[in-house]
C-alpha positions as CSV (number, residue, x, y, z in Angstrom):
1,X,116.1,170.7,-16.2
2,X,117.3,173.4,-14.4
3,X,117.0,177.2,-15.2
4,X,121.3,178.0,-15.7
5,X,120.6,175.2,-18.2
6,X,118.3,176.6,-20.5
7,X,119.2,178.4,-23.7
8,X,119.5,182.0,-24.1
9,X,116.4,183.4,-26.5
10,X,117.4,185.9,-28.8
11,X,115.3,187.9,-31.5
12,X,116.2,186.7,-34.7
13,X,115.5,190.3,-36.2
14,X,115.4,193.3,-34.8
15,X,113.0,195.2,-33.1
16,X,110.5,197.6,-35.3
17,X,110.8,200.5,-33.5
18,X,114.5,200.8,-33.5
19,X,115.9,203.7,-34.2
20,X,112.4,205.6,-34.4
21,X,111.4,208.5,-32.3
22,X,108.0,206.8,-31.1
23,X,105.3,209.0,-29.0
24,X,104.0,212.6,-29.5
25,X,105.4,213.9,-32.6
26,X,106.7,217.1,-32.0
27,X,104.1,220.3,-33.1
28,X,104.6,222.1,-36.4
29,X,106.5,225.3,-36.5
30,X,104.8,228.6,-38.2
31,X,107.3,228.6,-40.9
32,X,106.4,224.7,-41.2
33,X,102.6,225.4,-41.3
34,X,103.1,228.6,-43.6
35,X,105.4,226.2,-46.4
36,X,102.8,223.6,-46.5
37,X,99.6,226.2,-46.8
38,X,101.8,228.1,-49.8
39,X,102.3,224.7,-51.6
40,X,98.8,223.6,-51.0
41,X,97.8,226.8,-52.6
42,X,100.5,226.5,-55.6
43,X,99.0,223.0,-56.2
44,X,95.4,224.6,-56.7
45,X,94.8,221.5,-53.9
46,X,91.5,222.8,-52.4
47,X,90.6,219.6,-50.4
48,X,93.8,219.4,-48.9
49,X,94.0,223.2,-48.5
50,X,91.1,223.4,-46.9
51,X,91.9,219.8,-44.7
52,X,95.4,221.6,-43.3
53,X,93.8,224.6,-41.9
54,X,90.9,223.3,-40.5
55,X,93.1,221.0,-38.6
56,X,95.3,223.6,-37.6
57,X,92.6,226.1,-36.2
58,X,90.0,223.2,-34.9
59,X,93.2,221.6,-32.8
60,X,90.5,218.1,-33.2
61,X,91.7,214.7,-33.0
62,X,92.1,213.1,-36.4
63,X,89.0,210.9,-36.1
64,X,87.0,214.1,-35.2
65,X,88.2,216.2,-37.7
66,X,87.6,213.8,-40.8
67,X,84.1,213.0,-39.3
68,X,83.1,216.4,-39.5
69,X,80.0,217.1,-41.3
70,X,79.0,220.2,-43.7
71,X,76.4,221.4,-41.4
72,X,79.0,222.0,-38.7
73,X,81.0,224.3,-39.9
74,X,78.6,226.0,-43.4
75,X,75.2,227.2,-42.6
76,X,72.8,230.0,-44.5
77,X,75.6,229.9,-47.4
78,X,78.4,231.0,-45.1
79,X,81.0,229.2,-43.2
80,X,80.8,229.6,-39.7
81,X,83.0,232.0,-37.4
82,X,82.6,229.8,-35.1
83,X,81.8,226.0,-34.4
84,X,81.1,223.1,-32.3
85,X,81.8,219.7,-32.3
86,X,81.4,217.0,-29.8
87,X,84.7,214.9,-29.2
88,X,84.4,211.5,-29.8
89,X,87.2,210.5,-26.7
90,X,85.8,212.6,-24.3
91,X,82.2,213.1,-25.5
92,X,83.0,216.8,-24.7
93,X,81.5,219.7,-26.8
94,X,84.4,222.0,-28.1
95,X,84.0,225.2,-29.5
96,X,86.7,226.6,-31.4
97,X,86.9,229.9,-34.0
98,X,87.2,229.4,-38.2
99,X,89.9,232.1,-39.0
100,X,89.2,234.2,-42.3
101,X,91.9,231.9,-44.4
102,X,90.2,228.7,-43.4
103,X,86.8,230.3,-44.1
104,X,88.0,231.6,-47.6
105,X,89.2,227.3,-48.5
106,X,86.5,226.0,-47.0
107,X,84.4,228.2,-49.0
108,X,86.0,227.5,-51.8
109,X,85.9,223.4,-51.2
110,X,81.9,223.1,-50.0
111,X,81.3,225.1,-53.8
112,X,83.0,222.8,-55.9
113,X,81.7,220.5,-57.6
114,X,83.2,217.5,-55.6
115,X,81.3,218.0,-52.7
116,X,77.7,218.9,-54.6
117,X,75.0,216.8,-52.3
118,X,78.2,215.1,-50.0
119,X,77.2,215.0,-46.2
120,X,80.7,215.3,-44.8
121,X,83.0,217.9,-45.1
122,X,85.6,215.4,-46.3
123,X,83.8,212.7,-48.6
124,X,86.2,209.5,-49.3
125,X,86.5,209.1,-52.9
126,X,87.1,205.5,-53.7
127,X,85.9,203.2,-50.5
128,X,82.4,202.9,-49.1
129,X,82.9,204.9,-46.3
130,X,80.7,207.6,-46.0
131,X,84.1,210.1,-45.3
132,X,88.0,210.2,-45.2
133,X,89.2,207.3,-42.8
134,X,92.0,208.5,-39.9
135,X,94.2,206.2,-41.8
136,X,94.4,208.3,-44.9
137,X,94.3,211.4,-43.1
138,X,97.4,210.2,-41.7
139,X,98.6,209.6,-45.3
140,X,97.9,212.8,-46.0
141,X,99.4,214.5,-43.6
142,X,102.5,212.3,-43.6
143,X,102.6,213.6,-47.8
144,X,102.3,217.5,-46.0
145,X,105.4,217.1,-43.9
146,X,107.5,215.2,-46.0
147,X,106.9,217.8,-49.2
148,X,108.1,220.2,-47.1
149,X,111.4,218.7,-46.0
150,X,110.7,217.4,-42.3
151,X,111.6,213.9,-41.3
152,X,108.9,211.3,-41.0
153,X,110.1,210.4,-37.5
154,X,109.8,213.4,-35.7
155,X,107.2,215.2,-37.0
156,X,104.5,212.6,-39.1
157,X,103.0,211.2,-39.8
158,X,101.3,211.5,-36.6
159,X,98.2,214.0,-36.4
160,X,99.2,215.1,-33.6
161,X,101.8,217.6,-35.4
162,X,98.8,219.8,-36.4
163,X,96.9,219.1,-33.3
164,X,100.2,220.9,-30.8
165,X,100.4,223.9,-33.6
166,X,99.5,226.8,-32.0
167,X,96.9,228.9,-34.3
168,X,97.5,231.6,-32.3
169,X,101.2,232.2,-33.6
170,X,100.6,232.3,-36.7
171,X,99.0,235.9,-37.5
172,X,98.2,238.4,-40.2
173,X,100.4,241.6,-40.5
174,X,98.6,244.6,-38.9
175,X,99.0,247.0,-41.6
176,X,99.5,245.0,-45.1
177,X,97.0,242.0,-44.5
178,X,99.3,239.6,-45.7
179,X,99.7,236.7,-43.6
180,X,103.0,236.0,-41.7
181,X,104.8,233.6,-39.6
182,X,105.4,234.7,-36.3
């Protein structure tokens, strides 16, 4: 048999990806990251409060992130200014700072009464696992960016969205102290 005599393959469905903006998900805006700490704060969530902005102003990977441990970023009944944390990809150290809002709901999440003797800083609930798996962080983030109004395919439910977000941009108000989007 020759090859012009074979038949043609097709797919008989179509491809999973179509019409899906695959790759780096593009970063969170400040008035994206300031809509989703101001519902977080509405919903009393403190976990998930305190989850967002750590991930915003740590700028981790997802896996490092939900493997970080209590003693990492809460020491002599304070959270740290500052922390470090090895990366598990690179087996780098990283240092980054703990602004004052992600100090206040981390505060506020290591006192209650969820995380009374817990190891990590986010404890998984249901499963065996010691902490939060990347999988439902992703979940969670994906619930962040979607209660806000953002489409799934371009900004989530990726982690990298809160990993690209600048910290730097968004600020407090000199004068007031209230916090603002650049």
């Amino acid at each position: 048999m020759t090859i012009e005599t074979l038949p043609a393959l097709r797919p008989s469905r179509a491809p999973w990806n179509k019409g899906r903006i695959v790759g780096q998900k593009l970063p969170l805006q400040p008035k994206h990251v300031w809509s989703i700490r101001v519902r977080l704060e509405m919903a009393d969530n403190r976990r998930d409060l305190a989850l967002f902005n750590m991930a915003v102003d740590s700028k981790l990977r997802g896996c490092d992130l939900v493997g970080l441990r209590v003693n990492d970023v809460y020491a002599a009944g304070h959270v740290k200014e500052r922390a470090s944390v090895t990366q598990s990809k690179t087996r780098k150290p990283v240092r980054f700072e703990i602004t004052e809002t992600t100090r206040l709901a981390l505060e506020r999440w290591i006192k209650d009464p969820e995380m009374i003797g817990d190891e990590y800083l986010w404890p998984n609930r249901v499963h065996a696992n010691p902490h939060l798996s990347t999988r439902q962080y992703a979940r969670i983030m994906r619930d962040w960016v979607l209660s806000i109004g953002l489409e799934r395919s371009a900004n989530g439910p990726s982690c990298v969205a809160c990993r690209f977000t600048r910290p730097g941009t968004v600020k407090r108000a000199p004068r007031t102290g209230i916090c603002t989007p650049c």
